[in-house]
C-alpha positions, 0 to 999 in steps of 0.5 A, a space after each residue: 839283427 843289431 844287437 841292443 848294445 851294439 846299437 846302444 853303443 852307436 846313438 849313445 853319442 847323440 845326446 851330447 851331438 856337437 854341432 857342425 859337421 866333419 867333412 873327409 875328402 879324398 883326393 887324388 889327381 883332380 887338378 882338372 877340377 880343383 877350382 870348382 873343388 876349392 869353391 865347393 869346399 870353402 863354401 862348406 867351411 862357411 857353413 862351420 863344416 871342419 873340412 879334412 882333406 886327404 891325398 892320396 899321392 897325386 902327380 899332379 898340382 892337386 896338393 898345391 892348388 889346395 894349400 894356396 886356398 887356405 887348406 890343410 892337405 894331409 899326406 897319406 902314405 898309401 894310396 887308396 880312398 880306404 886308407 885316405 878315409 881312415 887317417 882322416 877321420 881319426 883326425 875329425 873334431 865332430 860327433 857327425 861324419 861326412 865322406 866326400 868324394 872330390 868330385 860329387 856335389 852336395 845339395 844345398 841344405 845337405 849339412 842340415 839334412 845329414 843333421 836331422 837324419 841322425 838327430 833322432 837316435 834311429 839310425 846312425 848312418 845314412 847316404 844320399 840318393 845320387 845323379 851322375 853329371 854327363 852327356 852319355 845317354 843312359 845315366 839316369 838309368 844308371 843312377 836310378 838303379 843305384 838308389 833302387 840297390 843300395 835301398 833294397 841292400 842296405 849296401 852304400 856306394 862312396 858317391 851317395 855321400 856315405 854320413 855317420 855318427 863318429 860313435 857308428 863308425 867306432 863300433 863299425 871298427 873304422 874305415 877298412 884300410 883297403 885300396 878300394 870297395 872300402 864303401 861295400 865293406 864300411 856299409 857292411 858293418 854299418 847296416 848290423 847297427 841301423 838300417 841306413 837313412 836313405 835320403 831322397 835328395 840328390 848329390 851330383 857326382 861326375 861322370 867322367 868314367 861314363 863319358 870315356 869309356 862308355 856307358 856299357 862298358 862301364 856297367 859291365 865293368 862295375 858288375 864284374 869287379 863286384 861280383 868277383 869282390 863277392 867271390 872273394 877276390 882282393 881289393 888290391 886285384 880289383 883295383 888293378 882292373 877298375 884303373 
């Protein structure tokens, strides 16, 4: 159960919320999407989101394409959405936090959703229910039985759009520097502050793994890593496999 000064220590930033949003974007490789990822991420720096965006060490032009749009890419000097996470949000302006997936989509109105859900004071993080974009039959029952999981365990995937108040994430202790399941771990520590807020509506996120390797082989694939993660192998082990 959350202790009353642990989660004292998460809201107490709500009272003096700043507006706007700090967006964290890992990236890695994407120049296949990149353009659609400029549109996304300028349209959301519209909308007065601080927009921070990490690489990971990508080989491809991914770095380049983002300059040439205006934006500032910062170098992280280990691979891994975990590390790429944690650099950026030291460098976040805002009392909100969004982790953003390069190639997830976000509901129109999500700046204001993620506003209202930690305005109150009664929960300090939260994520959004998601859908997976593909042709591969099967994937609205792969994203219905995520939703139903992360509700009942409290435990949020990278691809529902992880939100938190800056506050959370400082008592939580930062973002696990590991190369992968720094969501599992981050979740973790978040839910011993506030129960998440689970928001209905849906982001959109890519189902290019789905659609190349197959449905169940993916799913397979995802329960194994997790078990073993549980069983306590090393996020360097599983991410060796999830490549």
């Amino acid at each position: 159960m959350p202790t009353s000064n642990s989660r004292d220590q998460a809201v107490s930033a709500e009272s003096r919320h700043a507006a706007g949003i700090s967006i964290i974007v890992p990236v890695l490789n994407e120049a296949e999407l990149i353009d659609e990822l400029i549109g996304r991420l300028k349209h959301l720096r519209e909308l007065d989101a601080e927009i921070i965006i990490v690489d990971g060490q990508s080989t491809d032009a991914t770095t380049e394409h983002l300059e040439g749009a205006g934006f500032t890419v910062l170098r992280c000097p280990q691979r891994g959405r975990g590390y790429q996470l944690a650099l950026g949000s030291t460098l976040a302006t805002h009392d909100n936090l969004l982790f953003l997936h390069a190639d997830t989509v976000l509901p129109s109105n999500a700046l204001s959703l993620i506003e209202q859900a930690l305005a109150t004071g009664s929960a300090c993080w939260g994520r959004f229910d998601v859908q997976i974009a593909g042709t591969v039959r099967g994937l609205n029952m792969v994203a219905f039985m995520m939703n139903w999981r992360s509700r009942l365990t409290g435990i949020a995937t990278g691809d529902q759009a992880i939100f938190m108040t800056r506050a959370a994430l400082t008592a939580a202790g930062g973002v696990p520097k590991q190369v992968i399941m720094e969501d599992v771990e981050l979740s973790k520590k978040l839910r011993q502050l506030s129960a998440p807020v689970c928001l209905r509506q849906r982001v959109t996120t890519s189902g290019r793994r789905w659609q190349r390797d197959g449905l169940w082989p993916t799913i397979w694939l995802m329960w194994r890593l997790r078990w073993r993660y549980w069983r306590g192998a090393s996020a360097e082990t599983i991410a060796q496999e999830y490549a």
